[in-house]
MMTF fields as JSON, N, C-alpha, C and O atoms, coordinates in Angstrom:
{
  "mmtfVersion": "1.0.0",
  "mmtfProducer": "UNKNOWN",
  "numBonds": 319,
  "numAtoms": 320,
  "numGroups": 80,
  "numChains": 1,
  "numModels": 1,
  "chainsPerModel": [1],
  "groupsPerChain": [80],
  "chainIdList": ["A"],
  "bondAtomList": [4, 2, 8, 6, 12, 10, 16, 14, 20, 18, 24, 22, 28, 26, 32, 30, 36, 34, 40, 38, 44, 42, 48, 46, 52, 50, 56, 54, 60, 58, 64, 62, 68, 66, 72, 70, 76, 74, 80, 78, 84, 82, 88, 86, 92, 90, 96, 94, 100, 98, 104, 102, 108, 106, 112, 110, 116, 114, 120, 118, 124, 122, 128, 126, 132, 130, 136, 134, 140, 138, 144, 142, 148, 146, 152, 150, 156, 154, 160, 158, 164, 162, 168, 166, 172, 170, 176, 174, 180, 178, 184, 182, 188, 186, 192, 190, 196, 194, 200, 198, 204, 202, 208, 206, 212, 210, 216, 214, 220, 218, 224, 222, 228, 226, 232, 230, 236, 234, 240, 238, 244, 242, 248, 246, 252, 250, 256, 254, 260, 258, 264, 262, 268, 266, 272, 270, 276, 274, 280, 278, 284, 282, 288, 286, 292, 290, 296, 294, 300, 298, 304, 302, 308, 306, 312, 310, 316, 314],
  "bondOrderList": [1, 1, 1, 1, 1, 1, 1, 1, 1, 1, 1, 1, 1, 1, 1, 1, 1, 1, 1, 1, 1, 1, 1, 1, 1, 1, 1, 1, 1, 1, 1, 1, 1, 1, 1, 1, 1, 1, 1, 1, 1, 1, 1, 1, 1, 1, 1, 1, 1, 1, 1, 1, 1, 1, 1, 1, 1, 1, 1, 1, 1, 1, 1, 1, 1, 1, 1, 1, 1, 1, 1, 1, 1, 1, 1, 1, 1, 1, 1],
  "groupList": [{"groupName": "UNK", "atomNameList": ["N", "CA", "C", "O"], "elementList": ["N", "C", "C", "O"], "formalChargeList": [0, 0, 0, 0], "bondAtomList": [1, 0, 2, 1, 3, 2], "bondOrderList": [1, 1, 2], "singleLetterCode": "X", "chemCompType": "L-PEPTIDE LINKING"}],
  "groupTypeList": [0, 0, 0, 0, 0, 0, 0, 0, 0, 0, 0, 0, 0, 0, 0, 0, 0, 0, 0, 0, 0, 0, 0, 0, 0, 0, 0, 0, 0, 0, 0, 0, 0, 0, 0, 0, 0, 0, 0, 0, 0, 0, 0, 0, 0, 0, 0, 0, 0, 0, 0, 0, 0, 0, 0, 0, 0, 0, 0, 0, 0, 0, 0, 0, 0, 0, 0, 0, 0, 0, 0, 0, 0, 0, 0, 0, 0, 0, 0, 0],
  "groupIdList": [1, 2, 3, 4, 5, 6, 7, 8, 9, 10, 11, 12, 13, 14, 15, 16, 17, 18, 19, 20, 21, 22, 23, 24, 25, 26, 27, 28, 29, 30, 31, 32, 33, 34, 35, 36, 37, 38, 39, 40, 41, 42, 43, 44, 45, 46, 47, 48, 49, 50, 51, 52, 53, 54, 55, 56, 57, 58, 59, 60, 61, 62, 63, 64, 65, 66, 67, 68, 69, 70, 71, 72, 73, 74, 75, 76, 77, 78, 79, 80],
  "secStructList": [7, 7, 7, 7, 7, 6, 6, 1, 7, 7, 7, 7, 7, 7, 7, 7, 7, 7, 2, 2, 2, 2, 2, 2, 2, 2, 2, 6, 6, 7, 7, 2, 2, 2, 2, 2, 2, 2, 2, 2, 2, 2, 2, 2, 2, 2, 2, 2, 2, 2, 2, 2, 2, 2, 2, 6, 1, 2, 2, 2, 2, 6, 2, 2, 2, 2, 2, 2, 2, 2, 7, 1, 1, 1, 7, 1, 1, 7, 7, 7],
  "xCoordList": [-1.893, -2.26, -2.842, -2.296, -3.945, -4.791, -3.951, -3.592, -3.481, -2.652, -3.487, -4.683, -2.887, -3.361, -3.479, -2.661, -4.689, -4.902, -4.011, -4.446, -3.222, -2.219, -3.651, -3.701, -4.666, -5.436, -6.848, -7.76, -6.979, -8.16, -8.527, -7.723, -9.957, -10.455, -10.14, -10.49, -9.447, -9.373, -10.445, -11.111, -10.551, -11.041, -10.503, -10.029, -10.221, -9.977, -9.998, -10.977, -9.206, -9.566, -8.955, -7.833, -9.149, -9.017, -8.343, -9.081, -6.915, -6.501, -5.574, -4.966, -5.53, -4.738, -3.918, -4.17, -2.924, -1.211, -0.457, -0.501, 0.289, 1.292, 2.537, 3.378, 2.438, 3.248, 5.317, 5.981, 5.568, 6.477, 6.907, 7.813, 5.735, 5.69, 5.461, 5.944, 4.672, 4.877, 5.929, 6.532, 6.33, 7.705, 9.116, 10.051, 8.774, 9.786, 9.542, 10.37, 7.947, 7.936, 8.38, 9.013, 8.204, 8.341, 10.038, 10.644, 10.348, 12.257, 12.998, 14.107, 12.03, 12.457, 11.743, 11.763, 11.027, 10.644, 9.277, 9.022, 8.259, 6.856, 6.253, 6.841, 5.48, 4.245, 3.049, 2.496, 2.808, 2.114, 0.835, 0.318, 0.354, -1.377, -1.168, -1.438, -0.533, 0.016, -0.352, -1.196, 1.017, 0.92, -0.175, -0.41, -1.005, -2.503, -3.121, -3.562, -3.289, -4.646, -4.125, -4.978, -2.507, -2.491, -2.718, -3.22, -2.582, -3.24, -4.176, -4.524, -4.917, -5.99, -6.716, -7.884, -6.133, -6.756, -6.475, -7.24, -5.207, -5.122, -5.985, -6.666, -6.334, -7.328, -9.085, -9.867, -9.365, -10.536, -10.14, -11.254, -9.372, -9.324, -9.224, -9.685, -8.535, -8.429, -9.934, -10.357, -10.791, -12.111, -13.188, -14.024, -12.955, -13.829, -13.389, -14.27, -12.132, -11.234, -12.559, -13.474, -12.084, -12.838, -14.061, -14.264, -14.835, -16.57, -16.737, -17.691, -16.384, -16.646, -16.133, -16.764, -15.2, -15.17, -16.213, -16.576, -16.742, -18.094, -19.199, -19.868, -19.344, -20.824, -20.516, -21.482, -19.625, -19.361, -18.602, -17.753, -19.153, -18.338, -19.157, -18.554, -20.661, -21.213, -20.944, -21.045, -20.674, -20.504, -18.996, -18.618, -18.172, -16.967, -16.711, -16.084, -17.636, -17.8, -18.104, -17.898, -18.679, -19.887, -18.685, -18.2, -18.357, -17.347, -15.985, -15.142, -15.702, -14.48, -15.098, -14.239, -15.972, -17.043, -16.883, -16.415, -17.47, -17.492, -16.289, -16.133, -15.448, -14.017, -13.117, -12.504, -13.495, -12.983, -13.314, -12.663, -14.738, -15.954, -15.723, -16.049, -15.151, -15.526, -14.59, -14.714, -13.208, -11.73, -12.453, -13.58, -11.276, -11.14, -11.575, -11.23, -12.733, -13.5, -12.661, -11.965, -12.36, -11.584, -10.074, -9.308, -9.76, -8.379, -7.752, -6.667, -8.369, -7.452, -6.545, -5.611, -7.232, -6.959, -5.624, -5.109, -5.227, -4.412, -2.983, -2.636, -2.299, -0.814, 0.49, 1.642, -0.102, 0.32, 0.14, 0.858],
  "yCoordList": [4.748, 5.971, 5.632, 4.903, 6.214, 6.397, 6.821, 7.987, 5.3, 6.182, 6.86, 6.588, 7.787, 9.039, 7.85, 7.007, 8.13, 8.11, 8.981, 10.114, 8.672, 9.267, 9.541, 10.604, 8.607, 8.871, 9.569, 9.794, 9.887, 10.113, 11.721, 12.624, 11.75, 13.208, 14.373, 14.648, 15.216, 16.25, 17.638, 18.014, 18.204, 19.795, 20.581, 20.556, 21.682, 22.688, 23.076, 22.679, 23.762, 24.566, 25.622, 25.496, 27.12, 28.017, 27.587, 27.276, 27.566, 27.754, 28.889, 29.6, 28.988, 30.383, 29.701, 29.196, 29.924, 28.829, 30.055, 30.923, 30.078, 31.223, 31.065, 30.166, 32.231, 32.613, 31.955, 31.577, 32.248, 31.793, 30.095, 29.546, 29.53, 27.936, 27.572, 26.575, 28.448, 28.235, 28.356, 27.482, 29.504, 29.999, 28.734, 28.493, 28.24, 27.092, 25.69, 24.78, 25.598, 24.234, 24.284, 23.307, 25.236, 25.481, 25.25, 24.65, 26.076, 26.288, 24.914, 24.774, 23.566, 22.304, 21.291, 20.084, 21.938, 21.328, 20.38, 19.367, 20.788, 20.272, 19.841, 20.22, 19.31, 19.339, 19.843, 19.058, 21.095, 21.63, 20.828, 20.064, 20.981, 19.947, 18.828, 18.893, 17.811, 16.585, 16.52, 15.929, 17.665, 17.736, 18.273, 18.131, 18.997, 19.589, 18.223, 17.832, 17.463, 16.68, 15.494, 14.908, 15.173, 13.933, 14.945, 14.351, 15.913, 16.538, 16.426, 15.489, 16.883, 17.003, 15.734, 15.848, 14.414, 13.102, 12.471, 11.707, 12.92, 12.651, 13.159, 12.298, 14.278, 15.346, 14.508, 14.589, 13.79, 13.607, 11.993, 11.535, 11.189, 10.141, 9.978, 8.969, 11.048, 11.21, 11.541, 10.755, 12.556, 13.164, 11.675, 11.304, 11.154, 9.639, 8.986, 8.411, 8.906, 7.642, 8.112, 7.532, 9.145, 10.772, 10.039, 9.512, 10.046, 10.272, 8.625, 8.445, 7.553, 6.364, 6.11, 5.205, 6.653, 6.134, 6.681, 5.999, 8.104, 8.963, 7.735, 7.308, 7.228, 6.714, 5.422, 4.685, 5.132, 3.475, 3.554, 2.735, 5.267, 5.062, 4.099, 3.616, 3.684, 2.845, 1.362, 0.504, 1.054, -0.402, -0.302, -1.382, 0.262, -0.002, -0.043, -0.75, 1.215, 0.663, 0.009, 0.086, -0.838, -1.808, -3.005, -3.602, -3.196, -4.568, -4.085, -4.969, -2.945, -3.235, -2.799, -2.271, -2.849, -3.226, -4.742, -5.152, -5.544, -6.988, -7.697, -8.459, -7.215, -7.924, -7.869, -8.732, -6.316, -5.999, -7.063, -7.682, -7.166, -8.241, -9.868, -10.837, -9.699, -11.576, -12.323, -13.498, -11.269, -11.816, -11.419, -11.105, -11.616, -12.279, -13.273, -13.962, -13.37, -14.669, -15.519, -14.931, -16.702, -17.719, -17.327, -17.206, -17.163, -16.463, -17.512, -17.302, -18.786, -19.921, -20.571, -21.372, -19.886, -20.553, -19.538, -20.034, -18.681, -17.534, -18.16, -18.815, -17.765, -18.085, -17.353, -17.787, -15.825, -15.039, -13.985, -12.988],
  "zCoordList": [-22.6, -23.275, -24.646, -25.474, -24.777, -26.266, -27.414, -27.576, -28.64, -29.719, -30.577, -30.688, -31.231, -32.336, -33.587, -33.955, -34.007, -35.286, -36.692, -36.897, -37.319, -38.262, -39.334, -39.952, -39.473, -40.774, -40.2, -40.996, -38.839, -38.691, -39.205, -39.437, -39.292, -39.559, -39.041, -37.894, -39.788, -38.981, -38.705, -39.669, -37.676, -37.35, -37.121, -35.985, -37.897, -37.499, -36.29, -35.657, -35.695, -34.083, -33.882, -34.372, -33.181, -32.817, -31.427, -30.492, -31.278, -29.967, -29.573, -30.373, -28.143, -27.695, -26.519, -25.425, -27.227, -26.301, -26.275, -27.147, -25.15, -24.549, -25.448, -25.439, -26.274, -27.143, -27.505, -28.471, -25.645, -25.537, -25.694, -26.32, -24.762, -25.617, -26.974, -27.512, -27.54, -29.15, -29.602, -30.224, -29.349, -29.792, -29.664, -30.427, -28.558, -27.933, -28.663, -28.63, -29.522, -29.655, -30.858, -31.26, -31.601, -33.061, -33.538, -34.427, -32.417, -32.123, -32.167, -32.681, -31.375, -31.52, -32.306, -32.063, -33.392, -34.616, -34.076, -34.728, -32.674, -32.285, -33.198, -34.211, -33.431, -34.021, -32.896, -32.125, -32.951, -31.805, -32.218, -31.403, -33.388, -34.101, -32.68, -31.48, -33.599, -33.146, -31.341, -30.667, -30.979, -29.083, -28.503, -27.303, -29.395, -28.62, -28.8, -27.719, -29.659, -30.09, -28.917, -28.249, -28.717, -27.252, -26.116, -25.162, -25.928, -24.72, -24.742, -24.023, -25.202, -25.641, -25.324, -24.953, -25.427, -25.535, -24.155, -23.567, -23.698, -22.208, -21.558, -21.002, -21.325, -20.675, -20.707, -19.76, -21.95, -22.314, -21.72, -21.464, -21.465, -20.586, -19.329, -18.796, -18.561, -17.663, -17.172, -16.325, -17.557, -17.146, -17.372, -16.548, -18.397, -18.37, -17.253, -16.613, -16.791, -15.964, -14.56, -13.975, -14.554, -13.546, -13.188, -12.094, -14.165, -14.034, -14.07, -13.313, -14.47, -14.057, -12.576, -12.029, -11.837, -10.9, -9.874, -8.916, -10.149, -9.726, -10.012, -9.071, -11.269, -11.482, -10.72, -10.523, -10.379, -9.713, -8.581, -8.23, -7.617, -6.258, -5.386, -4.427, -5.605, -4.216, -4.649, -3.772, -5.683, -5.794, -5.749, -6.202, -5.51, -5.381, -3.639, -2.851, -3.572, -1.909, -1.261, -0.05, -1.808, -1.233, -1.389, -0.428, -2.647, -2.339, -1.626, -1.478, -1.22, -0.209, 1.181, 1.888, 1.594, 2.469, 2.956, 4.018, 1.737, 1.688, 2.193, 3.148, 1.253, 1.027, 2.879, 3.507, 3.21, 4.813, 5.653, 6.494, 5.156, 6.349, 6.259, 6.945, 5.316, 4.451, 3.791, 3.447, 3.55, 3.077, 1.275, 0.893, 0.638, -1.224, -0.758, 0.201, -1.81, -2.455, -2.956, -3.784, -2.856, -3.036, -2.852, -3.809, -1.716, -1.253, -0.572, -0.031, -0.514, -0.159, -1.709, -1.757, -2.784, -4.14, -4.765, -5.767, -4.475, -4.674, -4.328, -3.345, -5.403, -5.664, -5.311, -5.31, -4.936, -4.694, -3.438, -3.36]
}
């Protein structure tokens, strides 16, 4: 997981969170800032993790294609 920057820049943001979870995070001393901005950062890794495996589905196919047809490349050398 991506750590938070403690010194990085901040922006302002307009968000709309269900009252009752506010109510609950505040109750156990959240830092709601803090827990939106790692959501927030999970969400934006996850969607990259997402879209690279989209831009690199035929070459990923292509070598377990290979690998089915032809074994691991140097798989007599493997320790494990």
């Amino acid at each position: 997981m991506r750590k938070l920057a403690l010194n990085a820049v901040r922006q302002p943001a307009n968000l709309s969170i269900d009252s009752k979870l506010m109510k609950e995070a505040k109750g156990l001393d959240v830092n709601v800032s803090r827990a939106a901005e790692a959501g927030i950062a999970e969400a934006v890794a996850a969607e990259k993790t997402r879209l690279w495996k989209l831009e690199n589905r035929a070459t990923i196919e292509a070598w377990n294609e290979y690998v089915e047809k032809h074994g691991i490349p140097l798989e007599e050398h493997r320790q494990f």
